[in-house]
Every structure is written in C-alpha cells, then in structure tokens.
TIVO-2410 file (N, C-alpha, C; in nm, 3 decimals):
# residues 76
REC num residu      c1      c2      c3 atome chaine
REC   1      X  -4.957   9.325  14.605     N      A
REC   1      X  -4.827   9.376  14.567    CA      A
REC   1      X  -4.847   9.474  14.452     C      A
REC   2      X  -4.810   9.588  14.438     N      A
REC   2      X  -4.801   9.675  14.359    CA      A
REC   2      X  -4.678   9.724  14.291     C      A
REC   3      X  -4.628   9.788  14.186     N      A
REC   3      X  -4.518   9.730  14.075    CA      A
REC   3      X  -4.506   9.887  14.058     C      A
REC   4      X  -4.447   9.959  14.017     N      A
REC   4      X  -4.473  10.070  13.972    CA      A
REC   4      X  -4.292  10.086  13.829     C      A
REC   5      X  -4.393  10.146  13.705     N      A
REC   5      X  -4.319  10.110  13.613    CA      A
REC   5      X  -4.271  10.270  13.543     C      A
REC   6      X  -4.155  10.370  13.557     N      A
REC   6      X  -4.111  10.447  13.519    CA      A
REC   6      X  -4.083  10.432  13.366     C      A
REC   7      X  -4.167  10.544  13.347     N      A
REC   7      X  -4.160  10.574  13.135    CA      A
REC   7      X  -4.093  10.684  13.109     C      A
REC   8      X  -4.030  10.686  13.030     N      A
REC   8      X  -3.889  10.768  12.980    CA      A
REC   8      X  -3.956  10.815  12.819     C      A
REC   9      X  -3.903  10.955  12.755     N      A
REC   9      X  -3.913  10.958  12.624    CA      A
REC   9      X  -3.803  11.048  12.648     C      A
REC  10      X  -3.700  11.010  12.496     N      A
REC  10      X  -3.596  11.072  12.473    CA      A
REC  10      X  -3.459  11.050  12.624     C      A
REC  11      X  -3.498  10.971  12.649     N      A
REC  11      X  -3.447  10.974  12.793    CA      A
REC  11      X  -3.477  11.079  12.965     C      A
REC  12      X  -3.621  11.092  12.908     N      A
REC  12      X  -3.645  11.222  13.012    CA      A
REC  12      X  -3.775  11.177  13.046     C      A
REC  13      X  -3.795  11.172  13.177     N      A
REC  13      X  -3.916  11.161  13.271    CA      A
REC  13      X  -4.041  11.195  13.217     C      A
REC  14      X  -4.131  11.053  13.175     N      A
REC  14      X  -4.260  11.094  13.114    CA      A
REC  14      X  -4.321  11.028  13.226     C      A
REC  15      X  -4.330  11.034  13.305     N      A
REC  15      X  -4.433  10.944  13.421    CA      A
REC  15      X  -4.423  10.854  13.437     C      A
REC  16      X  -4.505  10.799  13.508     N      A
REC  16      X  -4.510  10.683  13.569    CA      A
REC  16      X  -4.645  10.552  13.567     C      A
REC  17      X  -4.685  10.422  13.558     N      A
REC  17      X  -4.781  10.376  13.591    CA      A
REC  17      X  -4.729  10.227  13.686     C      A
REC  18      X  -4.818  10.256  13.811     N      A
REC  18      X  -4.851  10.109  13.901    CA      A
REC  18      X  -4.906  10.042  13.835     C      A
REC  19      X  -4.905   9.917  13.851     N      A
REC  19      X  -4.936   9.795  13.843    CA      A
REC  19      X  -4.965   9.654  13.952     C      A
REC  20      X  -5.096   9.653  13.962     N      A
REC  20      X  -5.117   9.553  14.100    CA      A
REC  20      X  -5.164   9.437  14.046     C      A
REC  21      X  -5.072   9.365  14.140     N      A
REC  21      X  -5.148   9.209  14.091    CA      A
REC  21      X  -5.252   9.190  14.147     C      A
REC  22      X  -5.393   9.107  14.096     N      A
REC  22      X  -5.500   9.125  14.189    CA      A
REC  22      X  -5.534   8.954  14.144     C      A
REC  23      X  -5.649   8.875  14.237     N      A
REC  23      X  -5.588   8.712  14.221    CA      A
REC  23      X  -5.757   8.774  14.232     C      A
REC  24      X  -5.807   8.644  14.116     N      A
REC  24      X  -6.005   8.654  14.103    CA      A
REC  24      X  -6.024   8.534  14.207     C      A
REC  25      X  -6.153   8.616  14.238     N      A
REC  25      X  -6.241   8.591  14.382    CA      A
REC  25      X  -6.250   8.413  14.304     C      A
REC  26      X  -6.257   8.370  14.214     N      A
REC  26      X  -6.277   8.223  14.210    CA      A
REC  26      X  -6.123   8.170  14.183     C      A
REC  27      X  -6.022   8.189  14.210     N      A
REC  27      X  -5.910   8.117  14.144    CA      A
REC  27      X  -5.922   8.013  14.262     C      A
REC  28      X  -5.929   8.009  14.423     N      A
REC  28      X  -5.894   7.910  14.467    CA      A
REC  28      X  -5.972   7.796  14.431     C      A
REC  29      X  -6.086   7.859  14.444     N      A
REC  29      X  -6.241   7.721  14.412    CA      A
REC  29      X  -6.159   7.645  14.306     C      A
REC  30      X  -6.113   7.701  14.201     N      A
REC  30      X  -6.092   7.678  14.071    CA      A
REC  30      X  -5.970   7.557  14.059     C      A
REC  31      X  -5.856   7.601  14.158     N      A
REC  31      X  -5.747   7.528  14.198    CA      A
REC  31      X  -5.797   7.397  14.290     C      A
REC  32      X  -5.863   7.402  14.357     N      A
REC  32      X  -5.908   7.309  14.441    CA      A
REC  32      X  -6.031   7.167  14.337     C      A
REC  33      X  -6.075   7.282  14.268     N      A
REC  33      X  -6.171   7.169  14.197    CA      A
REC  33      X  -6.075   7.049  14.059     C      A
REC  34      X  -5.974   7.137  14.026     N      A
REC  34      X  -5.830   7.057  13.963    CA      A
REC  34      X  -5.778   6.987  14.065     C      A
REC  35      X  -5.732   7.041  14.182     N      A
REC  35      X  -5.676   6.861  14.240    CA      A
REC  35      X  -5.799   6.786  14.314     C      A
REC  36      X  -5.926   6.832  14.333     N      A
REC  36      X  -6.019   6.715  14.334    CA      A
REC  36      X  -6.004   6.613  14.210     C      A
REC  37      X  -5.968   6.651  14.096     N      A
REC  37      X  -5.996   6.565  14.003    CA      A
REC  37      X  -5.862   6.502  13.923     C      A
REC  38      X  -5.773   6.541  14.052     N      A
REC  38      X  -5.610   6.462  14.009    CA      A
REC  38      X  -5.519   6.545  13.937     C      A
REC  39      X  -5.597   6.653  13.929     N      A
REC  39      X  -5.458   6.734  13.824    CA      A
REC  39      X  -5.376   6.787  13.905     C      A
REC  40      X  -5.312   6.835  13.855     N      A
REC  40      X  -5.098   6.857  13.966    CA      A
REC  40      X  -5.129   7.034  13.899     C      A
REC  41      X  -5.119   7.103  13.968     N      A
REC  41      X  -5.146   7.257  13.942    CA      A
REC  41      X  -4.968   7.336  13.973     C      A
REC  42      X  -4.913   7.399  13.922     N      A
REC  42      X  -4.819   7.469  13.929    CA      A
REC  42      X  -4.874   7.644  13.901     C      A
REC  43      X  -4.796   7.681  13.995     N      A
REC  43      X  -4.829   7.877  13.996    CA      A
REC  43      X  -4.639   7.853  13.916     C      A
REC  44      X  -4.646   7.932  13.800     N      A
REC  44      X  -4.530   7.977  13.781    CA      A
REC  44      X  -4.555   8.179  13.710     C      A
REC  45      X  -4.393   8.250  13.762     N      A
REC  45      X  -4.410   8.342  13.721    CA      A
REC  45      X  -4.289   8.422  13.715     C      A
REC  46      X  -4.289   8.524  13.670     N      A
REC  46      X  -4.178   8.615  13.661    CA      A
REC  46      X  -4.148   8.742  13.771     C      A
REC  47      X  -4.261   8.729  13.865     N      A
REC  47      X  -4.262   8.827  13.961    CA      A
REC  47      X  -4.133   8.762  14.071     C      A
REC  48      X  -4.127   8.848  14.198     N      A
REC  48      X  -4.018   8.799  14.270    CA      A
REC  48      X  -4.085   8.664  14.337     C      A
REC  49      X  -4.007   8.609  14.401     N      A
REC  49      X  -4.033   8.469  14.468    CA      A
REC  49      X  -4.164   8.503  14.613     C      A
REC  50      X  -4.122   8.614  14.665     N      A
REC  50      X  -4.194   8.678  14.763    CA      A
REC  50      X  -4.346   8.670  14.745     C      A
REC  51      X  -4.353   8.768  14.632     N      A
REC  51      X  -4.516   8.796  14.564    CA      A
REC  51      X  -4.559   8.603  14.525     C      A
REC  52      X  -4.496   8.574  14.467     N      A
REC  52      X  -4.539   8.378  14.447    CA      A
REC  52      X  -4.570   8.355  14.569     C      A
REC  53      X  -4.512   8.360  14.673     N      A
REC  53      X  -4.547   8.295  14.775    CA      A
REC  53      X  -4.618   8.358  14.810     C      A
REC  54      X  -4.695   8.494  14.834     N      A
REC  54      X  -4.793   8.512  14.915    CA      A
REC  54      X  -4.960   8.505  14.835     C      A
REC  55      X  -4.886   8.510  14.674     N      A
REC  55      X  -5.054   8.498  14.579    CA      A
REC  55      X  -5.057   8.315  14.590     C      A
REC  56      X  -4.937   8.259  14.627     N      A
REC  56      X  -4.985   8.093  14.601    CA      A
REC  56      X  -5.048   8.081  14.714     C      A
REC  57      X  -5.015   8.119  14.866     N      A
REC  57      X  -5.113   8.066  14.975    CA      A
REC  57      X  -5.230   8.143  14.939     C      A
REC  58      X  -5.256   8.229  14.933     N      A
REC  58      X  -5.407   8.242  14.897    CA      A
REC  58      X  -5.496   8.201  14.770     C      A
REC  59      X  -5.417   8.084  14.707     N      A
REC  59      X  -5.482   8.055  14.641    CA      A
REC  59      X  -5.471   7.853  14.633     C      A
REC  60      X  -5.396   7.849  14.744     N      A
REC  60      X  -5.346   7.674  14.777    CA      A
REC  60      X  -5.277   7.651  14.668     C      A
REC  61      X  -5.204   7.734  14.661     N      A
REC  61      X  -5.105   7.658  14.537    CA      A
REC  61      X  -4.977   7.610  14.618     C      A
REC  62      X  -4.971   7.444  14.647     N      A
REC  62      X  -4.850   7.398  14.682    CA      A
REC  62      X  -4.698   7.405  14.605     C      A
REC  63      X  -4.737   7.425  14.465     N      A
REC  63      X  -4.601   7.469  14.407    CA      A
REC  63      X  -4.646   7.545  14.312     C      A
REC  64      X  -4.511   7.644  14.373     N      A
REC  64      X  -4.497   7.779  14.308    CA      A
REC  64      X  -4.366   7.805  14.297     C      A
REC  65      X  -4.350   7.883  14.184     N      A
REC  65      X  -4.240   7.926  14.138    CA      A
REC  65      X  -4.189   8.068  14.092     C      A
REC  66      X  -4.139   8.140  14.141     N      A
REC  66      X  -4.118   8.302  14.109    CA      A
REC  66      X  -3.993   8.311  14.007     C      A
REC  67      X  -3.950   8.451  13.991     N      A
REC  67      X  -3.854   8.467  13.876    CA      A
REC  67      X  -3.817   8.386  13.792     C      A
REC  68      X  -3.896   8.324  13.704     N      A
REC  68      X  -3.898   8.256  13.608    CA      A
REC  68      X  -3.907   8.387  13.462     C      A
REC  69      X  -3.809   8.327  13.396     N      A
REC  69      X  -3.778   8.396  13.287    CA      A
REC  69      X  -3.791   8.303  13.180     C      A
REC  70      X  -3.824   8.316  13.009     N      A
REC  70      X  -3.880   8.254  12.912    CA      A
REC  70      X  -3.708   8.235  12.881     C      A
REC  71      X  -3.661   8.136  12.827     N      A
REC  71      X  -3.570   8.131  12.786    CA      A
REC  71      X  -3.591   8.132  12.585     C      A
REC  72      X  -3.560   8.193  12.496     N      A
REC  72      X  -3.578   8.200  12.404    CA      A
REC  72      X  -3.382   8.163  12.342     C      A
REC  73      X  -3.321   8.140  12.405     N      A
REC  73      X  -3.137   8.119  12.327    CA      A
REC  73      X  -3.181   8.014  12.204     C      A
REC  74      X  -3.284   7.906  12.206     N      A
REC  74      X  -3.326   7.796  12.069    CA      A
REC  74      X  -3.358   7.880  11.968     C      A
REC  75      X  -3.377   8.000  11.975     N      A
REC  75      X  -3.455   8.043  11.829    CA      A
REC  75      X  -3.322   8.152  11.802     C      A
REC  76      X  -3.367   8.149  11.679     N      A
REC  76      X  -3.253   8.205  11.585    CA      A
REC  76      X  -3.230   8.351  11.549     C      A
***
C-alpha cells in the first residue's frame, strides 16, 4: 500500500512525497515464535482497516486493528 502525502507552503503546492508500508522479511517468523511461547500478539494501527488486514495476513496476525487513533482528551 502506498500513501502519498501533499506539502503546501504558504498555502501553495510544494510537492509531494509517497510513502509505502513495507512488512520485514522476518516479522512473521517473529510473530509465530511469540505465540509458540504463549504470547497473545495484536497488529494495531492508524492506517485504514483494509491495509491491517492485508499486512496482518501476511504476517498471521489473528488480531488486527486499523484506524486507531491515540486518544490524548486526559492531558491538559
């Protein structure tokens, strides 16, 4: 999935940069060797629900979670 992020100065068209998510050649090993050993693994993120679901199957993540936003309203 690729993102592409429009930059503005003064309010006027300074370009542009993509952004791709890319998942490392060891994350599944990595996920798999955590629930060999009982741990409960969660994918959470802020991307759309879509992109979660297609970086969690390739990486066996049974739960995943997309558009997740930080809630900060506790701090002052």
């Amino acid at each position: 999935m690729t993102s592409v992020v429009v930059m503005a100065i003064d309010q006027k068209f300074a370009g542009y940069v993509t952004i791709a998510n890319e998942i490392k050649a060891d994350a599944k090993q990595a996920i798999t060797d955590l629930h060999a050993l009982n741990i409960k693994t969660m994918m959470l993120s802020g991307d759309k629900q879509s992109v979660v679901n297609k970086d969690g199957s390739i990486t066996y993540h049974p739960d995943e979670q997309g558009n997740t936003i930080p809630d900060f309203s506790h701090r002052n």
